[in-house]
DSSP file (Angstrom, degrees, kcal/mol; ACC not computed):
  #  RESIDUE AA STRUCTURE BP1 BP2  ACC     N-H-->O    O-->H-N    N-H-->O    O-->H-N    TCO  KAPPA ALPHA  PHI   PSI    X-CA   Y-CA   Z-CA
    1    1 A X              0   0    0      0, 0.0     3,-0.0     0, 0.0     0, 0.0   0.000 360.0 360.0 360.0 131.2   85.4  -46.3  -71.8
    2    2 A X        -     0   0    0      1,-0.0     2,-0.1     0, 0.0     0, 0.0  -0.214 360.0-109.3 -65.2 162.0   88.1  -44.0  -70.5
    3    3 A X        -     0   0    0      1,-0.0     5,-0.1     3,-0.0     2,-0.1  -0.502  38.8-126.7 -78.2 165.8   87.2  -40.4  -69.4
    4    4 A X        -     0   0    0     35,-0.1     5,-0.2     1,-0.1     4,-0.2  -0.133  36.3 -84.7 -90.7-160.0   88.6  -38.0  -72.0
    5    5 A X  S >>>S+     0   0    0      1,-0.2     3,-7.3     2,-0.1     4,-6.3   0.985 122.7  55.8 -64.8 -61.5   90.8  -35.1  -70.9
    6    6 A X  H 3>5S+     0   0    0     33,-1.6     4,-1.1     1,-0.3     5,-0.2   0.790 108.2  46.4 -29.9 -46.4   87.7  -32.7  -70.1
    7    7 A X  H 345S+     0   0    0      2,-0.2    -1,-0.3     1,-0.2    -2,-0.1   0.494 106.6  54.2-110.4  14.4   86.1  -34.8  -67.9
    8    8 A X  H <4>S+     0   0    0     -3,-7.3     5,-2.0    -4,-0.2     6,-0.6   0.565 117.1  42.4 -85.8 -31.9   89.3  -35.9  -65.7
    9    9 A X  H ><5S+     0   0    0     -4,-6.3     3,-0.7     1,-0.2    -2,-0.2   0.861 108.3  60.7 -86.7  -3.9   89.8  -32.2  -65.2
   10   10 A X  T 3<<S+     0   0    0     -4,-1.1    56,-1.0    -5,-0.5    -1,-0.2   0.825 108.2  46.7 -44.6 -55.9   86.0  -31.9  -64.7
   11   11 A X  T 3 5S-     0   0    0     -5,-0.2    -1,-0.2    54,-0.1    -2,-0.2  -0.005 121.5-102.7 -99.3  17.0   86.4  -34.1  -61.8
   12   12 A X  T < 5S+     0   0    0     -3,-0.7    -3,-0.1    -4,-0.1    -2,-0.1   0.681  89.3 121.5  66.0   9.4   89.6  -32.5  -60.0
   13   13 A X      < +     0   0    0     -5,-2.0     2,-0.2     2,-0.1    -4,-0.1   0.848  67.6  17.8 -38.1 -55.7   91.7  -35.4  -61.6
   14   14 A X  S    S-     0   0    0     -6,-0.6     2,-0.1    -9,-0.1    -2,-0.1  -0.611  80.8-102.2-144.7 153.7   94.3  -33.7  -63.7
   15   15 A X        -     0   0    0     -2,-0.2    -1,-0.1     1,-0.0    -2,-0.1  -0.083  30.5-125.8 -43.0 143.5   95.9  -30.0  -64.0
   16   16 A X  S >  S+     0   0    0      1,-0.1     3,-0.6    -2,-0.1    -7,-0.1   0.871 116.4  68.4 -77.4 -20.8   94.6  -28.1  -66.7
   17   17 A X  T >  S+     0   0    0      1,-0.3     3,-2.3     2,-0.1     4,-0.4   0.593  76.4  84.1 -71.3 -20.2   98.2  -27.7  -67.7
   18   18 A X  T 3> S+     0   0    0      1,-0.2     4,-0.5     2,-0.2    -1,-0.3   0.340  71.1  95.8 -74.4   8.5   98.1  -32.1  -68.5
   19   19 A X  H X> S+     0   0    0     -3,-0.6     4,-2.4     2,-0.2     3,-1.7   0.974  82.1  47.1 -11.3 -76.3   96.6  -30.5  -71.9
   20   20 A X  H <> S+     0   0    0     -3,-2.3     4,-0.7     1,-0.3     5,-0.3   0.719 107.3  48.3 -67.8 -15.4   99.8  -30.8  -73.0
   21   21 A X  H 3> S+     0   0    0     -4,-0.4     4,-1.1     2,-0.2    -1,-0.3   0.721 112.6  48.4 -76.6 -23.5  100.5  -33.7  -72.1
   22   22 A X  H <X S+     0   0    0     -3,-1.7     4,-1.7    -4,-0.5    -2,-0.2   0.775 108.4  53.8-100.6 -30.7   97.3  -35.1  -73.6
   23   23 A X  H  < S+     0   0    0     -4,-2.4     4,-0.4     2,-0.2    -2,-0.2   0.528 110.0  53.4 -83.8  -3.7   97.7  -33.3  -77.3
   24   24 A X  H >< S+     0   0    0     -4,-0.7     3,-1.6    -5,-0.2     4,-0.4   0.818 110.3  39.9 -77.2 -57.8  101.3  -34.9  -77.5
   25   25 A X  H 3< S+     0   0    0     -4,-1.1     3,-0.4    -5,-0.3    -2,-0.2   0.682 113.2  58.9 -77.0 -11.5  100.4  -38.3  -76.9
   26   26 A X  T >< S+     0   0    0     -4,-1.7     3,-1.2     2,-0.1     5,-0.4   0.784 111.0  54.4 -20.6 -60.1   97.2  -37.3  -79.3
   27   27 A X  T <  S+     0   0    0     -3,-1.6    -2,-0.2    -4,-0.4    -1,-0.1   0.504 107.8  34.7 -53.4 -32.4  100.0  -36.6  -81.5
   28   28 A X  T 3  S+     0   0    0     -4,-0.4    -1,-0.3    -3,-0.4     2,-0.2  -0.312 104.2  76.6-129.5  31.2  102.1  -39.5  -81.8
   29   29 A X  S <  S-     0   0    0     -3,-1.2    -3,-0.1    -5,-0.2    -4,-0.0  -0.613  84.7-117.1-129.2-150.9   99.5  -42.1  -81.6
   30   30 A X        +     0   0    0     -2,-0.2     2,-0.3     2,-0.0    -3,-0.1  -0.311  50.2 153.3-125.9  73.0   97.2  -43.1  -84.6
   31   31 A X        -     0   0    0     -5,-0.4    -2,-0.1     2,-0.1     7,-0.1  -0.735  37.1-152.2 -50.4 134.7   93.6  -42.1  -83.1
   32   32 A X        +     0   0    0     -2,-0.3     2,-0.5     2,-0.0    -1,-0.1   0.185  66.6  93.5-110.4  31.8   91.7  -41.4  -86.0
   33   33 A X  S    S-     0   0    0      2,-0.0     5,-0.1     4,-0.0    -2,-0.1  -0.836  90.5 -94.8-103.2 169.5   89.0  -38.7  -83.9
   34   34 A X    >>  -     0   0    0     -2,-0.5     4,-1.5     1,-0.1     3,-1.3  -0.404  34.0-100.9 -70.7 163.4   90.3  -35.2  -84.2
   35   35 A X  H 3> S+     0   0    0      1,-0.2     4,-2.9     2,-0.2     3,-0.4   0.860 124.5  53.8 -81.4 -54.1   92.5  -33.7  -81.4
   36   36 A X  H 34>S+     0   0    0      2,-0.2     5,-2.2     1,-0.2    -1,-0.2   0.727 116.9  45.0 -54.0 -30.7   88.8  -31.4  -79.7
   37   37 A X  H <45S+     0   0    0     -3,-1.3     3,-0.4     2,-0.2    -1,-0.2   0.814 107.8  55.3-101.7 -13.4   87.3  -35.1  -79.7
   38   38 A X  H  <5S+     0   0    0     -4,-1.5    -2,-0.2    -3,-0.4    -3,-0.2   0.994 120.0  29.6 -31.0 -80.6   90.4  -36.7  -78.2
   39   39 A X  T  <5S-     0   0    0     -4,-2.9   -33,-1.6   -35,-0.1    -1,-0.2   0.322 113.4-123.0 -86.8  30.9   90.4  -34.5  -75.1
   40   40 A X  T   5 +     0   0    0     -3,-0.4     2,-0.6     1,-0.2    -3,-0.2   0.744  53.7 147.9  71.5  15.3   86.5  -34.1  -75.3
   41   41 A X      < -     0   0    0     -5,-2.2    -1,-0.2     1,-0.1     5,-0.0  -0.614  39.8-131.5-105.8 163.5   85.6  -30.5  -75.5
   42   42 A X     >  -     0   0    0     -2,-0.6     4,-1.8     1,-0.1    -1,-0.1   0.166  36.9 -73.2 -87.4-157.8   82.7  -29.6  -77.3
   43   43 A X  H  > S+     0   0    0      1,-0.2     4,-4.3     2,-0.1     5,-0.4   0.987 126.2  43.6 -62.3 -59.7   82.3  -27.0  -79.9
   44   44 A X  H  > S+     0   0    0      1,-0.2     4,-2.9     2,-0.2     5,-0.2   0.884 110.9  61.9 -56.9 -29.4   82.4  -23.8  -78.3
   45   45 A X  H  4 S+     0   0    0      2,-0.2     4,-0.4     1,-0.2    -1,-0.2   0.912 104.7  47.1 -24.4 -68.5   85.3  -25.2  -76.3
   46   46 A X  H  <>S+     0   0    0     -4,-1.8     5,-0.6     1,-0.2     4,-0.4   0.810 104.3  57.7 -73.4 -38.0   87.2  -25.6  -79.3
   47   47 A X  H >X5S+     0   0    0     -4,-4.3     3,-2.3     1,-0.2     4,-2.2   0.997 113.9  44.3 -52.1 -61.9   86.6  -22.1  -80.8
   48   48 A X  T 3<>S+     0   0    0     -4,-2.9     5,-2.0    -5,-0.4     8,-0.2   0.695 108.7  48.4 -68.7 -14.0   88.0  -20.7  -77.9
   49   49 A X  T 345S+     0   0    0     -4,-0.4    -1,-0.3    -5,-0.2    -2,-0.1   0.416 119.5  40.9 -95.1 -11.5   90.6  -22.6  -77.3
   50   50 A X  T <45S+     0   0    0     -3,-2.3    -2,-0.2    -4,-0.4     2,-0.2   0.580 125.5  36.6-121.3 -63.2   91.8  -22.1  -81.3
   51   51 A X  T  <<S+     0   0    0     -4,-2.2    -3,-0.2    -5,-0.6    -2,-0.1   0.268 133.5  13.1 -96.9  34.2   90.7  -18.2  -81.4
   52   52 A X  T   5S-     0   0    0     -5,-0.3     2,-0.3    -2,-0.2    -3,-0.2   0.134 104.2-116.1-144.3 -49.9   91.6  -16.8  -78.0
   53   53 A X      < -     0   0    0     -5,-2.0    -1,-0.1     1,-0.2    -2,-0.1  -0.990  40.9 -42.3 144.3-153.1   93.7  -19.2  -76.2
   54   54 A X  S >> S+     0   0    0     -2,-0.3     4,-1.5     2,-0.2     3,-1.2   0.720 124.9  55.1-123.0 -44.9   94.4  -21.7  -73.3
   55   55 A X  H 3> S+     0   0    0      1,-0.2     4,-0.8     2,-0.2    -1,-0.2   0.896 107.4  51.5 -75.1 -19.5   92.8  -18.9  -70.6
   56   56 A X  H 34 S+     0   0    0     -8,-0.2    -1,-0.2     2,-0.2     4,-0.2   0.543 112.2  38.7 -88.8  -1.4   89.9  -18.9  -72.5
   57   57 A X  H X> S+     0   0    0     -3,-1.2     3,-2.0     2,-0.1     4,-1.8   0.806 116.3  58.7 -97.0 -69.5   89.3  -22.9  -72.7
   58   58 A X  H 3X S+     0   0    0     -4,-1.5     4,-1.6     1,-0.3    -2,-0.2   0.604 105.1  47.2 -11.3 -39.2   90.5  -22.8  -68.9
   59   59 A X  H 3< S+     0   0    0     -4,-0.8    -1,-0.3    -5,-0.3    -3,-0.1   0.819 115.2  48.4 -96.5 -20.4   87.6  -20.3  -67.9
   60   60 A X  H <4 S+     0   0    0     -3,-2.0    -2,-0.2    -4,-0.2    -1,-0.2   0.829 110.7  48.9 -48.0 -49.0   85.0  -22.4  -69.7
   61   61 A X  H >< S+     0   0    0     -4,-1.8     3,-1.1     1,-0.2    -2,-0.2   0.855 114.5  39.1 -84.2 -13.5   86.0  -25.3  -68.4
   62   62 A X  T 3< S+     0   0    0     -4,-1.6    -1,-0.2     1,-0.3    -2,-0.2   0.230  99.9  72.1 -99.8   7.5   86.1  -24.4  -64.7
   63   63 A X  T 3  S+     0   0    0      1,-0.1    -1,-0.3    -5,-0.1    -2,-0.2   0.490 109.1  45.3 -95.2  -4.9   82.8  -22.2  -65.2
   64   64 A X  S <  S+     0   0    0     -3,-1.1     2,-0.4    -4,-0.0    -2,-0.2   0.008  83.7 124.8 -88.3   6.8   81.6  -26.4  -65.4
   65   65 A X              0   0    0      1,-0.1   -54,-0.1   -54,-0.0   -55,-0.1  -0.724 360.0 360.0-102.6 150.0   83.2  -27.8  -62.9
   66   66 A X              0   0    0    -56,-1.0    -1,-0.1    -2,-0.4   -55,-0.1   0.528 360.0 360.0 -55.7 360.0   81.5  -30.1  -59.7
């Protein structure tokens, strides 16, 4: 299975900033899981990332990283 977004940038893969890059192509393809199970982030993730913003998924996710 490919890794999702979360756990290339988990692993020092990807930018955090390849988000966008990963919610376009989310966008224009027909996956049918929702966009938070696309790139992998978990609940709280997604709360934060929908009611504070991009620095506040950012500090989550690198507060989990190797």
């Amino acid at each position: 299975m490919e890794k999702t977004y979360k756990q290339r940038y988990l692993d020092g893969e990807i930018e955090f900033e390849t988000i966008d890059d990963y919610s376009f192509t989310w966008g224009t393809g027909d996956d049918p899981r929702t966009l938070c199970q696309y790139l992998g982030l978990n609940e709280e993730e997604e709360d934060a990332w929908i009611s504070i913003g991009e620095d506040a998924l950012r500090d989550l996710l690198d507060r989990q990283k190797k």
